[in-house]
C-alpha positions in Angstrom: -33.0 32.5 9.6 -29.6 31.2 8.5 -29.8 29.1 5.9 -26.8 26.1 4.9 -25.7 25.4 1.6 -23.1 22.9 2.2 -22.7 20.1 -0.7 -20.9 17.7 -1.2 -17.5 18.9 -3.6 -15.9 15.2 -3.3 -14.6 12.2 -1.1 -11.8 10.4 -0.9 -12.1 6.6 0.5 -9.2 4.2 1.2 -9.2 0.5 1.5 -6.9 -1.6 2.7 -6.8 -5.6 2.1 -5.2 -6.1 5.7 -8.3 -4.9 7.4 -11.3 -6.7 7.9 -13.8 -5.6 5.0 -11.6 -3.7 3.4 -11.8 -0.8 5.5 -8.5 0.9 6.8 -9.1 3.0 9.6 -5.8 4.6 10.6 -5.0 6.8 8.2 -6.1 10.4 8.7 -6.0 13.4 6.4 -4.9 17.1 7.7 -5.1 20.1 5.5 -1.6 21.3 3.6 -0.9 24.6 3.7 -2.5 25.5 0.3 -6.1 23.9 1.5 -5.5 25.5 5.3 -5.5 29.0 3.3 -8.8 28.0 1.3 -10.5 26.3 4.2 -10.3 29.9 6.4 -11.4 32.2 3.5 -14.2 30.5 1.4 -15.4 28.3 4.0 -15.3 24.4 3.6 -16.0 21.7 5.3 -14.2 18.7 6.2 -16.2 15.6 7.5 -13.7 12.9 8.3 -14.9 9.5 8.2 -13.3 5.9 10.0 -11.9 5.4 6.3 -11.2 8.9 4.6 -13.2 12.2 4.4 -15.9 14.1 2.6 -15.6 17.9 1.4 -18.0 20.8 1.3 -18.6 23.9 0.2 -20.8 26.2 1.6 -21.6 28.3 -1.4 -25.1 28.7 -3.5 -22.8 28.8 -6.8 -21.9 25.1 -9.0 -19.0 23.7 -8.2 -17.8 24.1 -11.3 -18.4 27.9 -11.5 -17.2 28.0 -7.5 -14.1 26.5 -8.4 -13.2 28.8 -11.4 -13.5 31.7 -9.7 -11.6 30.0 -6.4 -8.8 29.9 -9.2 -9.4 33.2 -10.8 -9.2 35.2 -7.5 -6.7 33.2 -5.7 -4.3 31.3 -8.8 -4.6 28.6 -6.4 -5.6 25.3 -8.7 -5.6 21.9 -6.3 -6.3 21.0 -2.6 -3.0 19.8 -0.6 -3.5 17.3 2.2 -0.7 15.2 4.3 -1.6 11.6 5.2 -0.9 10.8 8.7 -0.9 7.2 10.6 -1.8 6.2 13.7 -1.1 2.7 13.6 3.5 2.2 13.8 3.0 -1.2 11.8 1.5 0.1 8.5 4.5 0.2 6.6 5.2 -3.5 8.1 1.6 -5.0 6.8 1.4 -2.8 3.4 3.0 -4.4 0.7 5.5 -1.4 0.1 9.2 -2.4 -1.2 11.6 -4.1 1.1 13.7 -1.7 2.8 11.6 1.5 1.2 12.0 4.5 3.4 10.0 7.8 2.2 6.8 8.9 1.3 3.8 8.0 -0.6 2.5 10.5 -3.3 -1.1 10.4 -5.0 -1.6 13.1 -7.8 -5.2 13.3 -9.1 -3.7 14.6 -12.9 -1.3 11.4 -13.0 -1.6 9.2 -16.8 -1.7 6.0 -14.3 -4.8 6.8 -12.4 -7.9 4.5 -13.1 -11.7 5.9 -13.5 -13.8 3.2 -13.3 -17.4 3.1 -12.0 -17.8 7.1 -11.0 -14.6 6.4 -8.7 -10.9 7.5 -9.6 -8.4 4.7 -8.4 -5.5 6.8 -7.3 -1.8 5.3 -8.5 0.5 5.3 -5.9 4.0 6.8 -6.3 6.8 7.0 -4.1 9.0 9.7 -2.9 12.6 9.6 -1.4 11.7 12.4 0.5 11.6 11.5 4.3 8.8 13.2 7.0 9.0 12.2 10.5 5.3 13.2 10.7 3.8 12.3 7.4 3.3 9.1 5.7 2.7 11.0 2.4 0.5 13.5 1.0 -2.4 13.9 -1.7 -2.7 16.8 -4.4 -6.3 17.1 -6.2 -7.0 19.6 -8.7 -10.1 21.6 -9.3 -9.9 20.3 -12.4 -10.3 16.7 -12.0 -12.8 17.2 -9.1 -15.1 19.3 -12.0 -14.6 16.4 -14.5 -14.9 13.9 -12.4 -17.7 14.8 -10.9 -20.2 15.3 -13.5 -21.5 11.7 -13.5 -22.5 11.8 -9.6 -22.6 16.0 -8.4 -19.3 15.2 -7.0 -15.6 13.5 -7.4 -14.7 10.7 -5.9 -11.4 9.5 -5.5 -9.7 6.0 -3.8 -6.8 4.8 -2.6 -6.5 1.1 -2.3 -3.3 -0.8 0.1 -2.6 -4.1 -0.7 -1.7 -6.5 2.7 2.0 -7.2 2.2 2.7 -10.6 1.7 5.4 -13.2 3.4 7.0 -16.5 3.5 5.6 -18.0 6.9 7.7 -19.9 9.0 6.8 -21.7 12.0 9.4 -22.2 14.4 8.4 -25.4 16.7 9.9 -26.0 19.8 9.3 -29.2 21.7 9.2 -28.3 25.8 7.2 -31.5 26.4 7.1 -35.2 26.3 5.1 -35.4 22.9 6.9 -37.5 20.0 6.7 -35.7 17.6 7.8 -38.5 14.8 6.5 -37.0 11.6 4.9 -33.9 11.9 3.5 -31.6 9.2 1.6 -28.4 9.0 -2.1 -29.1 8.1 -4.8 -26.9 7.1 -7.9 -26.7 4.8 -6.5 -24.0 2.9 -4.4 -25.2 0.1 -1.1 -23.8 1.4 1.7 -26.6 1.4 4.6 -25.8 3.8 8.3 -27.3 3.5 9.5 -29.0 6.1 10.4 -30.1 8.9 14.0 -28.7 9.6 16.3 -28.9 12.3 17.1 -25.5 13.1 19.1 -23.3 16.0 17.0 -19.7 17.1 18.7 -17.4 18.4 18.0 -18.2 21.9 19.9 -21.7 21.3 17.0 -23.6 21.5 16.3 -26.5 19.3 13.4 -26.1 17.2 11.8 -27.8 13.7 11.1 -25.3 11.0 7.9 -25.3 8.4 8.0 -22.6 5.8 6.0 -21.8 3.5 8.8 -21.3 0.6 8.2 -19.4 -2.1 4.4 -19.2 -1.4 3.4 -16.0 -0.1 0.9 -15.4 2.3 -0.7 -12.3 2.9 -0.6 -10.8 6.5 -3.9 -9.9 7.9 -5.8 -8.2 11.0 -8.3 -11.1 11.8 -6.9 -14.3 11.2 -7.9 -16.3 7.7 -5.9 -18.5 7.4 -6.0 -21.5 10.0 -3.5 -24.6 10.4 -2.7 -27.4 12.8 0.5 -28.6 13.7 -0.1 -32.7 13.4 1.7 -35.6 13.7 1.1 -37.9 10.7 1.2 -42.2 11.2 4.7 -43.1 11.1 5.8 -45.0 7.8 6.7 -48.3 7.8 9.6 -48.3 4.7 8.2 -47.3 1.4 4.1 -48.4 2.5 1.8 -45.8 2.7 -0.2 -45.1 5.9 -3.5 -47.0 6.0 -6.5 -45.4 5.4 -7.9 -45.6 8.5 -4.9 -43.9 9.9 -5.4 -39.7 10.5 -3.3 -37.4 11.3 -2.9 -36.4 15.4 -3.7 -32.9 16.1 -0.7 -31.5 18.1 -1.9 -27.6 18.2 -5.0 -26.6 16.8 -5.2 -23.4 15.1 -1.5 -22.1 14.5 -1.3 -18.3 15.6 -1.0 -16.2 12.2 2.0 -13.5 12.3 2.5 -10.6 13.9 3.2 -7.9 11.8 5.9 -6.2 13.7 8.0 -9.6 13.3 9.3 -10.2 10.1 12.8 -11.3 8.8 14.2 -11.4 5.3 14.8 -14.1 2.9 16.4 -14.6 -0.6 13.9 -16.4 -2.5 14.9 -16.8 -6.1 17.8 -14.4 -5.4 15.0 -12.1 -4.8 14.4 -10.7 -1.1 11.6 -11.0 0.6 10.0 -10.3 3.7 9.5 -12.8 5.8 7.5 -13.9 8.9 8.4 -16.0 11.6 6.5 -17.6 14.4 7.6 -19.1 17.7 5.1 -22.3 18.6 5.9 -23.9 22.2 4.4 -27.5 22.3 
């Protein structure tokens, strides 16, 4: 009878603030050449997960003791692994600098790293170095996954994205007979927007722009943010609208961004990224 002794050696998870709950489900993790080498001759597992992977070993020893003589026999001293994407917009909804072309790097022995709760927090760094095929790559060593394991019989390490943020700017262009005398963007969420601004698009349609200036909003996959184009009671001189008076719903529930459309704009001499939106009333 053929017995398993697979455990668990560590797990890597990665969360991503676009993503609803947190969980980023397009990156994937292939073996560098370094871990392809160990994976054929000592036998590992990989169990790859909608949000990162777990590693075995398939060996009666510790993992510390495993480990040691992995390194003793071999000189090899970290696993290797390049991060691949399936999704062509990450860079576009992951607040990475404007403009940044290269790779992302996450080193397990790096000063900046956090270890809180069992978990290490993997500091990003970034690389000038350009792969057509790799969004970065990810370098543990054997000695980190021994001392950071001790508290739970095995390491484990995360990566955390943050959702890039934008100026929102809804473009509004009036194909029908509506009068649109005051308008505003509206919203329960307490996000004011500038505006309204006569504006040309580069179509050479008239349109009235709302931004939301030097607020930032950050992108996301399921919509949660929600606002209303609405015309508010005209104002007679300097008298405020009566109380009675509400605000007419023009177009309920604003689309939020797409990611692959954004712009910049110099905000505070500072670029940013921005995201426009094309609304046909």
């Amino acid at each position: 009878m053929i017995r398993s002794n697979f455990q668990l050696m560590f797990k890597v998870e990665v969360l991503h603030s676009y993503f609803e709950h947190g969980i980023c489900n397009c990156l994937r993790f292939k073996p560098g050449a370094t871990t392809s080498g160990l994976l054929k001759r000592f036998d590992f597992r990989i169990r790859n997960k909608i949000n990162g992977f777990d590693f075995y070993t398939n060996s009666r020893n510790t993992i510390t003791a495993f480990l040691k003589y992995i390194q003793t026999s071999t000189n090899q001293t970290f696993f290797d692994f390049e991060i691949e994407s399936n999704n062509s917009n990450f860079h576009l909804f992951t607040e990475l600098p404007v403009d940044w072309v290269g790779q992302l790097v996450y080193y397990s022995q790096a000063d900046t790293n956090v270890y809180q709760e069992g978990v290490v927090e993997l500091d990003q760094s970034l690389s000038e170095n350009v792969n057509a095929t790799s969004l970065g790559n990810l370098t543990l060593h054997f000695d980190d996954i021994i001392k950071f394991g001790i508290d739970n019989g095995y390491a484990q390490f995360a990566i955390n994205y943050k959702a890039r943020s934008t100026q929102w700017q809804y473009f509004v262009i009036n194909k029908s007979s509506i009068q649109l005398n005051n308008p505003a963007i509206g919203g329960k969420a307490d996000i004011g927007f500038n505006g309204p601004e006569n504006v040309t698009i580069e179509n050479g349609e008239r349109a009235i722009l709302f931004t939301s200036g030097d607020n930032l909003i950050p992108l996301s996959e399921v919509p949660t943010y929600k606002f209303d184009l609405v015309n508010r009671p005209a104002l007679n001189g300097n008298d405020p609208p009566k109380r009675t008076s509400a605000p007419k719903i023009i177009f309920r529930g604003l689309p939020n961004p797409d990611p692959k459309r954004i712009g910049i704009v110099n905000i505070n001499s500072i670029n940013q990224v921005s995201s426009p939106i094309y609304v046909y009333v």
